[in-house]
C-alpha positions as CSV (number, residue, x, y, z in Angstrom):
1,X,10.9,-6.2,22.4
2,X,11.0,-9.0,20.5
3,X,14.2,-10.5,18.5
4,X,12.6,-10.3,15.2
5,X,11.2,-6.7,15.7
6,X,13.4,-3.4,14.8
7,X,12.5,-0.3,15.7
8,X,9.8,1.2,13.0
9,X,11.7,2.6,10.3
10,X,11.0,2.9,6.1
11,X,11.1,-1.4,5.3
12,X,12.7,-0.5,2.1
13,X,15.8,2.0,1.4
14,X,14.8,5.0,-0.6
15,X,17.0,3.1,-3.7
16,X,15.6,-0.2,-2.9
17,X,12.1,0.9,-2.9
18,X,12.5,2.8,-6.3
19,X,14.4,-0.1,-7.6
20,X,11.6,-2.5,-6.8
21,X,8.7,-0.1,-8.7
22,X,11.1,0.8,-11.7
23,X,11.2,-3.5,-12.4
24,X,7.5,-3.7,-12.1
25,X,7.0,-0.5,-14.2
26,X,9.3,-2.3,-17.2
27,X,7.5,-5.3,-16.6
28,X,4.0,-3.5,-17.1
29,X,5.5,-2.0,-20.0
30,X,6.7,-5.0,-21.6
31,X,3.6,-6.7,-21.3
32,X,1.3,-4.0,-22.7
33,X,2.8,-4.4,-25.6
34,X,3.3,-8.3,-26.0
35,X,0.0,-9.6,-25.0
36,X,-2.9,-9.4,-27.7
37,X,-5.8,-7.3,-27.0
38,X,-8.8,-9.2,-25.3
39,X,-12.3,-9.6,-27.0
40,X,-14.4,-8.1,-26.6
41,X,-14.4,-5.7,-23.7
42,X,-10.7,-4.6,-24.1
43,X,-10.8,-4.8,-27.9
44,X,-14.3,-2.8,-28.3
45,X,-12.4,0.5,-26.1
46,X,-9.2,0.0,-27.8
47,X,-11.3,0.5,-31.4
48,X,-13.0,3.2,-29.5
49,X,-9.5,4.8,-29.2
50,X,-8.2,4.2,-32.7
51,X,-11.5,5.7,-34.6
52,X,-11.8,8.9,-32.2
53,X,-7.5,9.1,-33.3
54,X,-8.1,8.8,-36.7
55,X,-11.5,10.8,-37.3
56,X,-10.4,13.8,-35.3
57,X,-13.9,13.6,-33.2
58,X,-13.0,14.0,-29.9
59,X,-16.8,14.7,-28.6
60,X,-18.4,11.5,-29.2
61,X,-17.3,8.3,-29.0
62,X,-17.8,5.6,-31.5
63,X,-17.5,1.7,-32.3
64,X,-19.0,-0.5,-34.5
65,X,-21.6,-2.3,-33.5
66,X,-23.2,-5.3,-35.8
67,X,-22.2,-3.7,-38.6
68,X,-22.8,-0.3,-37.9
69,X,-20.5,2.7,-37.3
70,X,-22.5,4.6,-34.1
71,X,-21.8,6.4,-31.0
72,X,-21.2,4.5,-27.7
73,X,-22.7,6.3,-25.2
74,X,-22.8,3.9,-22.7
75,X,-19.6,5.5,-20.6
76,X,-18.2,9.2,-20.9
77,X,-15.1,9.8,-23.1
78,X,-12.1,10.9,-20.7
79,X,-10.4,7.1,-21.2
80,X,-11.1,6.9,-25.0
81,X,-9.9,10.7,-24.9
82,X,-6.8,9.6,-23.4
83,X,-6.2,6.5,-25.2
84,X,-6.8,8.8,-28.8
85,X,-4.0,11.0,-28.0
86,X,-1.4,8.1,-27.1
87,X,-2.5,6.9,-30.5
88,X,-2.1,10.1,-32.3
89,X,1.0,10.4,-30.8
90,X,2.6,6.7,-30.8
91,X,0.3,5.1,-33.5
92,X,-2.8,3.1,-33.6
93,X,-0.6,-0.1,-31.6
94,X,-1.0,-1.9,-28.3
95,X,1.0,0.0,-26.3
96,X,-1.2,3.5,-27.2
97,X,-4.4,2.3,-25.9
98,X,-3.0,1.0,-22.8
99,X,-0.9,3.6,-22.0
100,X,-3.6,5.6,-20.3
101,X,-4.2,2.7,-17.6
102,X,-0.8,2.5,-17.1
103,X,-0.5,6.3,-16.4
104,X,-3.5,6.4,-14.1
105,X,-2.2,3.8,-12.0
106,X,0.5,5.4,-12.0
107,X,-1.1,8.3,-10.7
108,X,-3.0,6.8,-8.2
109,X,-0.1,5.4,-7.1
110,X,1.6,8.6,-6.4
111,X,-0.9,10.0,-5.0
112,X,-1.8,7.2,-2.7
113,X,2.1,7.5,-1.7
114,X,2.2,11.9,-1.4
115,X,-1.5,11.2,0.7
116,X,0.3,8.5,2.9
117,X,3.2,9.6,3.5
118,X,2.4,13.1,4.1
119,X,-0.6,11.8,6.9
120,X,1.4,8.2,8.3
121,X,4.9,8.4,7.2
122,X,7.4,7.1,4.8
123,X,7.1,3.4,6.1
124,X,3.5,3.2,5.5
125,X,3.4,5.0,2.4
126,X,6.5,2.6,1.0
127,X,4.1,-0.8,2.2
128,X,0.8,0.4,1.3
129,X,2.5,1.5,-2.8
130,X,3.8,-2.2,-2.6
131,X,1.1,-4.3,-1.8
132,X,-1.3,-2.4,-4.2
133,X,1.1,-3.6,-6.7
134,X,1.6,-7.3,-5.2
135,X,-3.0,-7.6,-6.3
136,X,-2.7,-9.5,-9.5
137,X,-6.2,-7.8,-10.3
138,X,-4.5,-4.4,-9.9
139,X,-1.0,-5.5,-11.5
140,X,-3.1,-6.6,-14.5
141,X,-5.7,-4.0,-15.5
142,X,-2.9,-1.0,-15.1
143,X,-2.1,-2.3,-18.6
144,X,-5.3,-3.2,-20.1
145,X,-7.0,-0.8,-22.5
146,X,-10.6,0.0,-20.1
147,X,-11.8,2.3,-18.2
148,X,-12.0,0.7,-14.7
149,X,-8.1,1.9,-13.5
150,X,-9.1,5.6,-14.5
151,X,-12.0,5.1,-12.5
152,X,-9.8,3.8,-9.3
153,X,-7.7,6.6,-9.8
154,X,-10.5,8.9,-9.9
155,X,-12.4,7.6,-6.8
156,X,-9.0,7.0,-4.4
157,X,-8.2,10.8,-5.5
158,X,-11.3,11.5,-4.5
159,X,-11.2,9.9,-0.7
160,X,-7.3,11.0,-0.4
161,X,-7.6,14.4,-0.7
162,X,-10.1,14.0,1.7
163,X,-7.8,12.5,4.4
164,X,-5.5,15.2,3.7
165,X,-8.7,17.5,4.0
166,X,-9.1,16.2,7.6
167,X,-5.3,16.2,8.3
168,X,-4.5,19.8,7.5
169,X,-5.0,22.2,10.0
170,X,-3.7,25.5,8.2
171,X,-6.6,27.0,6.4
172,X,-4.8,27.1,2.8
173,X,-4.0,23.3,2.6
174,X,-7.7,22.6,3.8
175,X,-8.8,24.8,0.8
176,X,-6.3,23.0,-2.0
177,X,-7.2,19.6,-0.4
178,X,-11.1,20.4,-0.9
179,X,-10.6,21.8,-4.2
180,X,-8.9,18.3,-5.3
181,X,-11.3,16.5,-3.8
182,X,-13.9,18.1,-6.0
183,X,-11.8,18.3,-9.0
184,X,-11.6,14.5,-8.4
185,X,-15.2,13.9,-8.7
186,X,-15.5,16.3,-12.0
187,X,-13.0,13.7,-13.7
188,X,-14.6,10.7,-12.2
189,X,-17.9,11.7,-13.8
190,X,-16.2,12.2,-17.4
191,X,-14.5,8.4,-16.7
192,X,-18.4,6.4,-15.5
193,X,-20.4,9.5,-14.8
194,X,-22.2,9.6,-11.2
195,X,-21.1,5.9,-10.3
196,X,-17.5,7.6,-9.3
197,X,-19.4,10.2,-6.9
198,X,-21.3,7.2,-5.2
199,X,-18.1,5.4,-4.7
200,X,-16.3,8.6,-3.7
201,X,-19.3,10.0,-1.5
202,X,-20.0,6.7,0.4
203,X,-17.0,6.5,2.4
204,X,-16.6,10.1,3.0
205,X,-20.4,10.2,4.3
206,X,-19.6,7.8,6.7
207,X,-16.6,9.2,7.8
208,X,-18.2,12.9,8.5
209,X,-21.6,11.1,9.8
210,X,-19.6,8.5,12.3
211,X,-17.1,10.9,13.5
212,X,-19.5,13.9,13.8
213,X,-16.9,16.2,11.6
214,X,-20.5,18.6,10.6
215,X,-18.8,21.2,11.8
216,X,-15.0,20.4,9.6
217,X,-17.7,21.0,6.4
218,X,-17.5,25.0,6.5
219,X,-14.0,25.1,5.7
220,X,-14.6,23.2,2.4
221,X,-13.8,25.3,-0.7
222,X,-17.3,25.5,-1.5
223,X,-17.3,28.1,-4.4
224,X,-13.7,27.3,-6.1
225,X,-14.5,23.8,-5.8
226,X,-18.0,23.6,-7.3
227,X,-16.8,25.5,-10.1
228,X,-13.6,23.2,-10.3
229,X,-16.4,20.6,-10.7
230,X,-18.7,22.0,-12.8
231,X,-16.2,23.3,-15.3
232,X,-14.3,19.7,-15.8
233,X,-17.4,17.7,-15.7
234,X,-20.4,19.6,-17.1
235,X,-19.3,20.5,-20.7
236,X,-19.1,17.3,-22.2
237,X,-22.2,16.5,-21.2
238,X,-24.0,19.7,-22.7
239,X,-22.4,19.4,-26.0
240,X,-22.9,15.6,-25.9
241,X,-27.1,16.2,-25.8
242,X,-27.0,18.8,-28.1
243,X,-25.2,16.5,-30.7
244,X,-27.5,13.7,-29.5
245,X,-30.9,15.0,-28.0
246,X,-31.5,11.1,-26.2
247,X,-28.3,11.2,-24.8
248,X,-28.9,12.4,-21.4
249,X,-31.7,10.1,-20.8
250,X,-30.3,7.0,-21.9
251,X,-26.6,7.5,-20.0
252,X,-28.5,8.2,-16.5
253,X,-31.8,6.4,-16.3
254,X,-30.5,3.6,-18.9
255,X,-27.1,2.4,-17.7
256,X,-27.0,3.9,-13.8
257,X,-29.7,3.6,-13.1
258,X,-32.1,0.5,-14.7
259,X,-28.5,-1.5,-15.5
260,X,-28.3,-2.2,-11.7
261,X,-32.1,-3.6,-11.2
262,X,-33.3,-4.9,-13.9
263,X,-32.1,-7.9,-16.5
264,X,-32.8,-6.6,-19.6
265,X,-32.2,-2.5,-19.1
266,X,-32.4,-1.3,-23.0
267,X,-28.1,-2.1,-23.0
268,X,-27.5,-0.8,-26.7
269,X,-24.3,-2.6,-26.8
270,X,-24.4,-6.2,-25.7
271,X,-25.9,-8.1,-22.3
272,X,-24.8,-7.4,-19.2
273,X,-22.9,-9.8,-17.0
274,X,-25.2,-11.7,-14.4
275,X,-23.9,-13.2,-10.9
276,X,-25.4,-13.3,-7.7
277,X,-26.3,-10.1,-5.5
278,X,-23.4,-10.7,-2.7
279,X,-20.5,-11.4,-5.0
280,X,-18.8,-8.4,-4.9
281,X,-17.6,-10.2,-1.5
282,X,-16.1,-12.7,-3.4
283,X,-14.5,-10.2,-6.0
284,X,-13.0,-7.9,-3.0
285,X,-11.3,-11.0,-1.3
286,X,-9.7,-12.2,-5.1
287,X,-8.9,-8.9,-5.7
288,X,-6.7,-8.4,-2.7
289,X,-4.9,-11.1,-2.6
290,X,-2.4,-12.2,-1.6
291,X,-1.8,-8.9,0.7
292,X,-5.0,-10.0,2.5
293,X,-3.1,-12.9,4.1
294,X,-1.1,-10.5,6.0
295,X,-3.9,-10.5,8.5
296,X,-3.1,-13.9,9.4
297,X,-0.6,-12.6,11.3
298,X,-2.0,-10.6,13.9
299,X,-4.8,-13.0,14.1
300,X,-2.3,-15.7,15.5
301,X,-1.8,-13.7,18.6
302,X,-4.1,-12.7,21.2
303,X,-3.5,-9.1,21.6
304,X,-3.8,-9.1,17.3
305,X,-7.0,-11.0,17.6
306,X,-8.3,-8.5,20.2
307,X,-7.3,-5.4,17.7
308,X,-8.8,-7.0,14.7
309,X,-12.0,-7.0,16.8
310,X,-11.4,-3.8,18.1
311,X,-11.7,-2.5,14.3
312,X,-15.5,-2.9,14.6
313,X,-16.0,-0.3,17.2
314,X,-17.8,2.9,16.4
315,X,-15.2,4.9,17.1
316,X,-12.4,3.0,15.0
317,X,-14.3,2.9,12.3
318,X,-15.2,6.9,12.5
319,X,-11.3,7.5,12.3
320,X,-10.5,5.3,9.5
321,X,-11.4,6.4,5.8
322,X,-9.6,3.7,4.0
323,X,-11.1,1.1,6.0
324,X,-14.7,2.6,5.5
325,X,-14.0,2.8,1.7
326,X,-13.3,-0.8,1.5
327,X,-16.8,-1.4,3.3
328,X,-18.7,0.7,1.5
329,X,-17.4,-0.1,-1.8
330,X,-17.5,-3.8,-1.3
331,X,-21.3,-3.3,0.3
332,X,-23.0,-1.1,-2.1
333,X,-22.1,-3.7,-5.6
334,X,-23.4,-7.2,-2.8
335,X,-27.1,-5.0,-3.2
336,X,-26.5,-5.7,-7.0
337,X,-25.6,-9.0,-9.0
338,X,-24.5,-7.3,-11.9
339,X,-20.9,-6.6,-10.7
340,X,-17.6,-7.3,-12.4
341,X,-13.8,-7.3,-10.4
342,X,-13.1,-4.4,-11.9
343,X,-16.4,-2.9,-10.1
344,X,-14.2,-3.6,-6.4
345,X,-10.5,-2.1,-7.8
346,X,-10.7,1.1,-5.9
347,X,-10.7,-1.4,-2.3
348,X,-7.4,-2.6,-3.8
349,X,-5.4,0.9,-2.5
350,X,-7.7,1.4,0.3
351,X,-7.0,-2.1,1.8
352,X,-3.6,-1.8,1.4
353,X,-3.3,1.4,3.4
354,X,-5.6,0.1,6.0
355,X,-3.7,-3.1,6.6
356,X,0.0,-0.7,6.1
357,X,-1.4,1.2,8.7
358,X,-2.6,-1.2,10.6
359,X,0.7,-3.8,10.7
360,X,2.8,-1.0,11.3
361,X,0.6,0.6,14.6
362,X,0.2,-3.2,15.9
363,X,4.2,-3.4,15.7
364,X,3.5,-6.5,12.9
365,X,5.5,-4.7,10.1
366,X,9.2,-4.4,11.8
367,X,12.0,-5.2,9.0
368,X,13.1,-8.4,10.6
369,X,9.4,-9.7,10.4
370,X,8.5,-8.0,7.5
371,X,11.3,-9.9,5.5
372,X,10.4,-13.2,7.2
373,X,7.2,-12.1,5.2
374,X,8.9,-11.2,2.4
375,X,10.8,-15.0,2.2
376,X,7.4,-16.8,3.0
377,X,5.3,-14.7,1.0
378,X,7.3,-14.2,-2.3
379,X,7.6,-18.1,-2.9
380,X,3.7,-18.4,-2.7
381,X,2.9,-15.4,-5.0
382,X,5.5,-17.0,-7.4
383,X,3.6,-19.9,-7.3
384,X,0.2,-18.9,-8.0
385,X,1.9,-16.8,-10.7
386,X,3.1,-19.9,-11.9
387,X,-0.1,-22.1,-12.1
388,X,-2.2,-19.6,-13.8
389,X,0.1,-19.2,-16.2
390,X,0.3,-23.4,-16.6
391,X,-3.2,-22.8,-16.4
392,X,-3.4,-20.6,-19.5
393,X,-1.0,-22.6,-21.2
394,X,-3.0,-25.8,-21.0
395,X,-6.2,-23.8,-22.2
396,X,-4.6,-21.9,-24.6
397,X,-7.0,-23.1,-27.6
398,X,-9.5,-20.5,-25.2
399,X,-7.4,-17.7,-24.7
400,X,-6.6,-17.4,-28.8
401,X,-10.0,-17.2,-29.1
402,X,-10.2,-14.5,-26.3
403,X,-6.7,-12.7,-27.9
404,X,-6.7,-13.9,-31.4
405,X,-4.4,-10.7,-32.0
406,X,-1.3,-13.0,-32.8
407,X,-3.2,-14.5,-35.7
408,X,-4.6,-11.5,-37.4
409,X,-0.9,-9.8,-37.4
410,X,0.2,-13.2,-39.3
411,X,-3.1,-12.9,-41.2
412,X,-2.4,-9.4,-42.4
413,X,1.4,-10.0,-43.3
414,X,0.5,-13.1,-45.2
415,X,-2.1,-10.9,-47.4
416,X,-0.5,-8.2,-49.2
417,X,-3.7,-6.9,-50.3
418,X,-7.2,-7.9,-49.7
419,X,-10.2,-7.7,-47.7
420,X,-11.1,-10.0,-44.7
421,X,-14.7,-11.2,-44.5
422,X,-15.7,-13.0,-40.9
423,X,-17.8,-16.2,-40.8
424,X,-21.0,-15.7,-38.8
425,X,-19.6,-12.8,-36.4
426,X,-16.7,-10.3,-36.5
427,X,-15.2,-9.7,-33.0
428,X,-13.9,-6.0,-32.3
429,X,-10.5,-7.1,-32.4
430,X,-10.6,-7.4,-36.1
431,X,-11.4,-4.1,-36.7
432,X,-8.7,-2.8,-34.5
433,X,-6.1,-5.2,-36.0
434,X,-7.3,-5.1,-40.0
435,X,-8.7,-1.7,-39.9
436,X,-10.9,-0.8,-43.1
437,X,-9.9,-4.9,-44.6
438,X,-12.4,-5.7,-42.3
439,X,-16.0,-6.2,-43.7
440,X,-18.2,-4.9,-41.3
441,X,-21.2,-7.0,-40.8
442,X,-23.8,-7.9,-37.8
443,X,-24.2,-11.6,-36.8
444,X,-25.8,-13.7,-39.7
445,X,-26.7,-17.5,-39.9
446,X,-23.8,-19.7,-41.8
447,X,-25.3,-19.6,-45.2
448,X,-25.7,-16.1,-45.1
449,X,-22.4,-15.4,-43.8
450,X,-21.0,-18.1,-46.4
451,X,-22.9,-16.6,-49.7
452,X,-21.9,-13.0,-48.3
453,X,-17.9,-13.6,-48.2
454,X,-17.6,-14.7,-52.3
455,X,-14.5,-12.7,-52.9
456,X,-13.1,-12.1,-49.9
457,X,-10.5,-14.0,-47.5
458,X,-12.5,-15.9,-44.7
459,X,-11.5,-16.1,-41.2
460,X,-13.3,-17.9,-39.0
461,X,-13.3,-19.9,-35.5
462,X,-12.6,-23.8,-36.7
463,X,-15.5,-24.7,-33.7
464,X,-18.0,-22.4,-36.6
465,X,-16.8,-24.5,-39.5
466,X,-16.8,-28.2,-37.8
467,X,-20.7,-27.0,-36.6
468,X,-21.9,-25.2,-39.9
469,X,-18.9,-26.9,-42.8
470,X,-18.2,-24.3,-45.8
471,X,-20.6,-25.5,-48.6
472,X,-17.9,-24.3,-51.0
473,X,-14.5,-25.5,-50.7
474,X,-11.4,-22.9,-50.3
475,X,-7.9,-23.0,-49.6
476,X,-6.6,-22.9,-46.3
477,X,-3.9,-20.4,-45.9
478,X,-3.1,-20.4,-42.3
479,X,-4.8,-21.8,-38.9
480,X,-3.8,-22.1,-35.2
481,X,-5.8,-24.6,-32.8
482,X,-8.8,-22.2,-33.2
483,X,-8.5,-20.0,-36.1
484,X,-8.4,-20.5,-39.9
485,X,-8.2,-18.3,-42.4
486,X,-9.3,-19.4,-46.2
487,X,-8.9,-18.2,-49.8
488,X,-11.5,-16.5,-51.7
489,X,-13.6,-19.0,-54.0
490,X,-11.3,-19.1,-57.7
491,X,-13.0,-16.5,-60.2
492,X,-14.5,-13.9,-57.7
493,X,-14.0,-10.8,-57.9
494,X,-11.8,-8.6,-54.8
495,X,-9.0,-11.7,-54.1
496,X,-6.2,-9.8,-53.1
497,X,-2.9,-11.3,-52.8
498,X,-1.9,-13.7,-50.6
499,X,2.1,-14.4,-50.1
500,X,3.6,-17.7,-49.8
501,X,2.0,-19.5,-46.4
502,X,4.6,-20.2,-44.1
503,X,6.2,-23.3,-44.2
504,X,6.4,-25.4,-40.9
């Protein structure tokens, strides 16, 4: 055997591994609640979460859209269910709404880990947990208020307690294994309704249809876990039409079905985001890096390169349900080109157990060489850390605009009283942030907007005011490179107070 390989063993002690997760579970921690919320995606769930908190309406969620206070139907509620309670419990603040991301990755986490390590061992278990948490992709949205990581966790549930399905041979862990795969599903379709049982199903399909396991399906818990099922998914939706008779038909044929083949698919709520059918490729390769590397080194061998093409046999791929949920989830968003990242997050665990698997099979994850890993490895991720960040410090004018949640905390201690009218558009984060200061309003032309906000302080983007200048001066109270906020036109009515603007 090789000098640099030791005999297989856990790569991490037991107190080195939990050392390792409890930094990067502070670090996630700090950060929900430093960075401002992002506009508008993140900001539109987050007010999703405060209004269901403070209304007490736990059946239907609602935002408000140009102007208007109205249900969002265009996902199910468990996320802005979740993110309600944290902010019952903890206060409408950052760290509430983001909390539920944080504790479903947490969750998939440990399940990914109990699945693993029950089915491959401690060593795998310990690599795959870490290089799901070395994606930036994955690191960043298990601490952003949406509703993708609920989603991962929902799906990887799904396909894990199907690999413990498969790898239990006593009759009652088959029967608990089946009944969590279906109690899986019944959450995933209260996170993005049937979208989670299409990315849950495909893989599984695959691996019963390539490995011929027909004959495995009889010992499902058919009975317990169709009711499991039906009784967590089905009543939201009942009560949800009968509060809303076009609910049904807009959810399913509206945004599953029409959002995925047509360009303009009735969306209630905004646009939908356009690529190129195919770039869900490009999405799974960004999202798993920089573990994905880690190939490049059985690929540098000849007996590597000969296993890595082995993978593509008929038979490999029947035994591997990780592996098939990467190709299946990565496959089924190329046939559409209205895909996000976040579409491709549930690959992010499913790779990484794959290639833990597969390193530590192919004798490629032995501590010596795994810590030679480690030393070349750790540098590079430190340095792409490093550039975006240098990157988002250069462009930083952009990302105020995108998180302007600095600026309306200065904007609210500097008024004491008051209400805050926005030039041209108002951008969810301002309702979150000011609350009822805010006047609601859809998107209007600059003279509208202008003759509308007599009375009231004006915030606006500078880029609005240098392309549409106020036609009545103010007084400028406070501004950053791309925010300004004004004083209310002398001898209106509803001024509020405005303290002393700081002094530089």
């Amino acid at each position: 055997m090789p000098s640099d390989q030791a005999p297989a063993g856990p790569i991490f002690s037991r107190r080195g591994f939990l050392y390792l997760l409890g930094m990067l579970v502070l670090l996630r921690l700090l950060l929900n609640c430093m960075v401002p919320l992002m506009d508008p995606s993140e900001a539109r769930y987050a007010l999703i979460c405060k209004i269901m908190a403070e209304s007490g309406n736990y059946l239907e969620p609602k935002l408000i859209h140009d102007g208007v206070l109205m249900n969002f139907e265009g996902k199910p509620p468990l996320s802005f269910q979740a993110g309600a309670v944290a902010c019952s419990i903890f206060g409408a603040n950052l760290f509430a709404v983001r909390l539920p991301s944080f504790l479903f990755a947490a969750g998939l986490l440990a399940v990914l880990y109990g699945a693993v390590r029950r089915i491959k061992g401690e060593n795998v278990a310990q690599l795959a947990v870490l290089l799901t948490l070395s994606s930036p992709v994955f690191f960043l949205y298990a601490g952003m208020c949406m509703t993708d990581m609920a989603l991962a966790f929902c799906v990887c549930s799904a396909v894990f307690a199907y690999m413990l399905f498969d790898h239990e041979s006593a009759r009652p862990g088959k029967k608990l294994a089946s009944i969590g795969f279906f109690a899986a599903l019944g959450l995933g379709m209260l996170v993005k309704g049937p979208v989670a049982l299409v990315m849950a199903g495909m893989p599984v399909f695959l691996f019963v249809l390539l490995g011929n396991r027909w004959r495995d399906l009889k010992n499902h818990a058919w009975l317990l876990g169709t009711a499991a099922f039906v009784l967590i998914a089905a009543p939201w939706y009942v009560l949800m039409q009968r509060a809303n008779p076009d609910f049904l038909y807009y959810f399913f044929v509206n945004e599953n079905f029409k959002r995925f083949l047509f360009k303009e698919y009735g969306d209630q709520y905004g646009a939908g985001r356009e690529t190129f059918r195919g770039m869900a490729l490009v999405w799974f390769l960004l999202s798993n890096l920089p573990a994905i590397l880690l190939i490049l080194f059985p690929a540098c061998s000849q007996e590597g390169r000969r296993k890595l093409a082995g993978l593509w046999r008929k038979k490999a791929l029947a035994d591997d349900l990780p592996l098939l949920g990467v190709l299946a989830i990565t496959l089924f968003w190329c046939l559409t080109s209205r895909v996000l990242i976040t579409y491709v997050l549930p690959t992010v665990p499913f790779f990484s157990v794959w290639l833990a698997n597969s390193l530590t099979e192919w004798d490629f994850a032995g501590r010596e060489r795994f810590r030679h890993v480690l030393r070349a490895g750790l540098p590079l991720i430190w340095c792409i850390v490093g550039a975006v960040f240098s990157l988002l410090w250069i462009a930083g004018d952009r990302w105020v605009d995108k998180m302007p949640g600095d600026f309306f905390r200065d904007a609210g201690k500097l008024i004491q009283n008051g209400e805050f009218y926005f030039y041209r558009r108002v951008p969810y984060s301002a309702y979150f942030y000011f609350g009822d200061r805010t006047i609601p309003h859809a998107d209007e032309d600059a003279p509208t907007s202008e003759a509308a906000s007599q009375g009231y302080f004006l915030v606006s983007r500078k880029r609005d005011i240098r392309r549409h200048p106020l036609k009545y001066p103010r007084r400028l109270l406070l501004e950053t490179g791309v925010w300004a906020l004004y004083a209310p036109v002398e001898g209106t009515g509803n001024a509020g107070t405005a303290a002393e603007p700081p002094t530089e």
